[in-house]
C-alpha positions as CSV (number, residue, x, y, z in Angstrom):
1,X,-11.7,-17.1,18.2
2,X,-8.9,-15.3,19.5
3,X,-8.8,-11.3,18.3
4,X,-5.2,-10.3,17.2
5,X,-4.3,-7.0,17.8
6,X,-3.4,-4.9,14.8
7,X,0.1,-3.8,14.8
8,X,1.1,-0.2,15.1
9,X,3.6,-0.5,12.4
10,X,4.3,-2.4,9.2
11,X,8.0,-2.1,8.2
12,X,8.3,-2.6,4.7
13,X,12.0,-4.0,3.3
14,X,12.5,-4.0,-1.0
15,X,15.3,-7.4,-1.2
16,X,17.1,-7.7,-4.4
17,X,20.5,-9.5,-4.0
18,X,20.9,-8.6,-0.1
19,X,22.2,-11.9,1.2
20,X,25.3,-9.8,2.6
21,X,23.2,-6.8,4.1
22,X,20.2,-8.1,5.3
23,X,21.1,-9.3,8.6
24,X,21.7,-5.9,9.4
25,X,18.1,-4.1,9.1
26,X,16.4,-7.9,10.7
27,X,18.8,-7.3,13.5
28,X,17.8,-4.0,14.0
29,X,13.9,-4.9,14.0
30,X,14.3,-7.6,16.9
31,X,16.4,-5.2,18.9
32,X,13.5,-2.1,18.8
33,X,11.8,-1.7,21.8
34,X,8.4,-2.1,20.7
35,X,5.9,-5.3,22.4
36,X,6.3,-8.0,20.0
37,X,2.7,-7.4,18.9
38,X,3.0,-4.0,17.5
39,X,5.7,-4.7,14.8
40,X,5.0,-6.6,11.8
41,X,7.5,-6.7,8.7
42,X,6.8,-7.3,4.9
43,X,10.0,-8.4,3.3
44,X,9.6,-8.1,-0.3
45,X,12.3,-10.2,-2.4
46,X,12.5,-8.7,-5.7
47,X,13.3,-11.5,-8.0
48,X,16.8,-12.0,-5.9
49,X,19.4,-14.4,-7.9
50,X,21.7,-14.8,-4.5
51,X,20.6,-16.7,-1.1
52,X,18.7,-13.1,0.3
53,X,15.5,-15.5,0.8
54,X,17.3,-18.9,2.4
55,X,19.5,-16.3,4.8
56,X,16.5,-13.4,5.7
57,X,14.4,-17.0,6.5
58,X,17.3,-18.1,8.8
59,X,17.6,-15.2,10.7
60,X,14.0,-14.4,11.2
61,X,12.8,-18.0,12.5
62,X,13.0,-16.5,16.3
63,X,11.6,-13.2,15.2
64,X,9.3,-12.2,18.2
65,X,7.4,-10.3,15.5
66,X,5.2,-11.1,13.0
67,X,6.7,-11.5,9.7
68,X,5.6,-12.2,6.1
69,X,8.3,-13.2,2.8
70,X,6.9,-11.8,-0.2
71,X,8.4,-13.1,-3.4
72,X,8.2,-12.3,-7.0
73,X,9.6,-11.6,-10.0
74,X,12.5,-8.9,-10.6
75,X,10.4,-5.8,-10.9
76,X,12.3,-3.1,-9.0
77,X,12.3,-1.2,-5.7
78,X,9.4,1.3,-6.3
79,X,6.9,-2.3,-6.9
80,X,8.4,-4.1,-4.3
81,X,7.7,-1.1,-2.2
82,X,3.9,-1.0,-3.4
83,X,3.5,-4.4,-2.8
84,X,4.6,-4.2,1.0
85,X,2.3,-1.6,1.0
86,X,-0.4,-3.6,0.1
87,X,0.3,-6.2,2.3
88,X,0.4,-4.1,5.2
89,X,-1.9,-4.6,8.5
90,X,-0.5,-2.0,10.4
91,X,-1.8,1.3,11.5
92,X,1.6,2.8,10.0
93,X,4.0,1.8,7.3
94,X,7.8,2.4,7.7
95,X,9.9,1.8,4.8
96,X,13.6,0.1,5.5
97,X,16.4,-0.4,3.0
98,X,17.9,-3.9,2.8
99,X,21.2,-2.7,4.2
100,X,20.5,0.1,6.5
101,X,19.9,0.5,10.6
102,X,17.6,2.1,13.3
103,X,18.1,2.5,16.7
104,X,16.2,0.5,19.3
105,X,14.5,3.1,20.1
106,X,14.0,4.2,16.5
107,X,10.0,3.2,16.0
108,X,9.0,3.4,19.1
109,X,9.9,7.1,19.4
110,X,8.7,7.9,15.8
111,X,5.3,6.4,16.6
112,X,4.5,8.4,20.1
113,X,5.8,11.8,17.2
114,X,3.2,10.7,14.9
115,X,0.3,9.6,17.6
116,X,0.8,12.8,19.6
117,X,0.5,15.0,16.9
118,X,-2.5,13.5,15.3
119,X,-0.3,13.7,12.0
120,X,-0.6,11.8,8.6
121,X,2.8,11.2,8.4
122,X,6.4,11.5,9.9
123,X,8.9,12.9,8.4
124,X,13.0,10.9,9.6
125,X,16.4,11.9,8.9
126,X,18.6,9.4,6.7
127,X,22.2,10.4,7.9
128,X,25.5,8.4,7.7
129,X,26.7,9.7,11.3
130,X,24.5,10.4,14.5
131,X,26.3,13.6,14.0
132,X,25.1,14.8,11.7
133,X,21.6,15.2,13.4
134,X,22.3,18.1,15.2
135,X,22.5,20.4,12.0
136,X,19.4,19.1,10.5
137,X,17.5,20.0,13.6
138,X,18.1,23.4,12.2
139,X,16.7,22.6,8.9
140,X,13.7,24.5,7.6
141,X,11.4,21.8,7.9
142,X,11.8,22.2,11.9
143,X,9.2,23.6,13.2
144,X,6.4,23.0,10.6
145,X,3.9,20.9,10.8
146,X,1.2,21.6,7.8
147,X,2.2,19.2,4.4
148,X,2.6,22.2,2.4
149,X,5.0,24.3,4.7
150,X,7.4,20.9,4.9
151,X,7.0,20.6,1.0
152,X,8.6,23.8,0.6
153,X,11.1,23.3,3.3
154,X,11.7,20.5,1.7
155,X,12.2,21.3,-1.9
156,X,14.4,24.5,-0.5
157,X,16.5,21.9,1.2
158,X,16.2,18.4,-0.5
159,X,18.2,15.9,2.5
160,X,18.2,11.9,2.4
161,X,15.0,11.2,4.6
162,X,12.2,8.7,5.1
163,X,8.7,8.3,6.1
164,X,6.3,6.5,8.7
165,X,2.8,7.0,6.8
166,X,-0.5,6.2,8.3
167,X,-2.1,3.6,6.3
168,X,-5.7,5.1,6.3
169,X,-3.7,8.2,4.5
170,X,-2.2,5.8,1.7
171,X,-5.3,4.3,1.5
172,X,-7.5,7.7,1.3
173,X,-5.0,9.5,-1.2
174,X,-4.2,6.2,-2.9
175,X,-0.3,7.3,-2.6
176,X,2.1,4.9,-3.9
177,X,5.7,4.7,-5.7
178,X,5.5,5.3,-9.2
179,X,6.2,2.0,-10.8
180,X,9.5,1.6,-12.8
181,X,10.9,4.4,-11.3
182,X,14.2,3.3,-9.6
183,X,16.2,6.6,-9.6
184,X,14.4,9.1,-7.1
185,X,11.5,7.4,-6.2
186,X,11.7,8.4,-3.2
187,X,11.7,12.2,-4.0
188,X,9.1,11.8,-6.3
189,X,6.9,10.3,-3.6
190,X,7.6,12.0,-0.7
191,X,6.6,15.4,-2.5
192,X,3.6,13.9,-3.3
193,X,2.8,12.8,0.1
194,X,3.8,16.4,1.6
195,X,1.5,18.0,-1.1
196,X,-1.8,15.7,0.3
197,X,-0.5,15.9,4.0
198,X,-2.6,18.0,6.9
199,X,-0.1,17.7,9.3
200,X,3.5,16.3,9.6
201,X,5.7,15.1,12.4
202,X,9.3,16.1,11.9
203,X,11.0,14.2,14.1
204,X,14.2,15.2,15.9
205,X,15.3,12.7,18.7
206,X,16.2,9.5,16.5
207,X,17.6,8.8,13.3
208,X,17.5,6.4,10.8
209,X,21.6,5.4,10.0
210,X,21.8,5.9,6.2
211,X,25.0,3.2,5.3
212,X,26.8,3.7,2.1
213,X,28.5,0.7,0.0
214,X,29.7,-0.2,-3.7
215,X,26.2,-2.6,-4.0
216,X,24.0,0.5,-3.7
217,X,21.5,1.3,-6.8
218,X,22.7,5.0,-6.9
219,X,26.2,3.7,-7.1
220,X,25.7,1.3,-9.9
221,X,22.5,2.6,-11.9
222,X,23.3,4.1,-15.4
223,X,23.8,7.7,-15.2
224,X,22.6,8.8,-18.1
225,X,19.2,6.4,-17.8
226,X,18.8,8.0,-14.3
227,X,18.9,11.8,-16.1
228,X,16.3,10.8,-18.2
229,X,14.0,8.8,-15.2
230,X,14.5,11.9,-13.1
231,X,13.7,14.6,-15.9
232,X,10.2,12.3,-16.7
233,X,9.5,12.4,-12.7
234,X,10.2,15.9,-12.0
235,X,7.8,17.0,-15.1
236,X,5.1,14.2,-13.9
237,X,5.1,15.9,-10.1
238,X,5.2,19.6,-11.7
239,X,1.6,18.7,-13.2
240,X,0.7,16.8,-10.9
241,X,1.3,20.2,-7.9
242,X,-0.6,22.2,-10.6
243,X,-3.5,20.1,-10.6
244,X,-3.8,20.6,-6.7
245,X,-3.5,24.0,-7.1
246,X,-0.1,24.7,-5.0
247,X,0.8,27.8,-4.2
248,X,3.0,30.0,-6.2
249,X,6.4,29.9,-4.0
250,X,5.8,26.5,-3.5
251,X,5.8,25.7,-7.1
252,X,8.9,28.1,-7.6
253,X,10.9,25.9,-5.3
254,X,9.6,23.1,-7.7
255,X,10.7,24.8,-10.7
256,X,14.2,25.1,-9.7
257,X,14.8,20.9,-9.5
């Protein structure tokens, strides 16, 4: 029996109604610079009513890459997230949007961040422009490395970001997005994440491009509904720093979300 390698990263996509969008973050997969065998990707349709499956199938027949389609039921982003998790045979998990872009170089340079720094995780900038990268080199977070300093940094300074994650530390904290949540999970899991993390790669060369459009969920979610979600999330992960026994400034930074 042949042995296959493991990958060195799992990208999980959440697909909901992306039939117009996704050929943009499968494009950007097959361009990255990474051997074929150290990519695998778990799309995970969310119950889609358009042609996101027939299309993302299309375009991904000649993926070198290994690729699984995960379908289901509509259940929302933060489960569809889980379940690429779970699905995951990667030493790392990225997480992609169903409309968004990396560079070619993107996972490749994120990886040797994350490997060279023995860290649990790696922290990437979400931005609209490469532009805008320069400033956020600047940020607080640059320059720290333990979970705790980037948590404060982090809740000083809240910027659109996202995470490689190793998936022994998932596994070992049990980390996941809260179910149901669809307004800030991301927040909401990222601070927890920072608050179990020994050491963090923030990295600086690359960027994940961030694009913005009327489809989005922040853009069409109901306001008032996302209030409420956020309130219940921001009270859930001020226990749940308690319980771990944060320090004092870090919780002040909490208490001013």
């Amino acid at each position: 029996m042949v042995e296959v390698e493991r990958p060195a990263v799992s990208v999980v996509i959440p697909m909901f109604n992306a039939e117009r969008t996704i050929s943009v973050p499968l494009g950007a997969l097959v361009s990255q610079n990474l051997p074929a065998w150290a990519l695998e990707l778990n799309l995970v349709d969310d119950g889609s009513t358009d042609r996101s499956v027939p299309v993302a199938r299309s375009l991904l027949e000649q993926a070198p890459f290994r690729w699984r389609l995960l379908q289901g039921t509509h259940m929302g982003v933060s489960t569809a997230r889980n379940r690429g998790i779970e699905a995951s045979g990667g030493e790392h998990v990225y997480f992609l949007d169903a409309d968004d872009f990396l560079p070619p170089d993107f996972l490749s340079t994120v990886l040797e961040g994350i490997e060279t720094k023995r860290a649990d995780m790696a922290w990437t900038w979400k931005i609209t422009n490469p532009a805008e990268l320069r400033p956020l080199r600047r940020h607080a977070m640059s320059g720290r490395s333990t979970g705790m300093g980037c948590l404060e940094a982090f809740l000083r300074e809240p910027k659109n970001a996202q995470v490689m994650v190793r998936k022994s530390f998932l596994n070992t904290t049990g980390t996941r997005y809260t179910d149901g949540l669809a307004y800030g999970e991301d927040f909401d899991f990222f601070v927890r994440l920072l608050a179990s993390a020994r050491l963090v790669h923030v990295e600086e060369k690359t960027f994940y491009l961030y694009r913005k459009h009327a489809l989005q969920v922040t853009r069409t979610i109901d306001r008032l509904k996302a209030r409420q979600a956020s309130d219940g999330s921001l009270r859930r992960l001020f226990s749940y720093l308690s319980s771990r026994d944060v320090p004092g400034h870090v919780m002040l930074e909490m208490k001013r979300h």
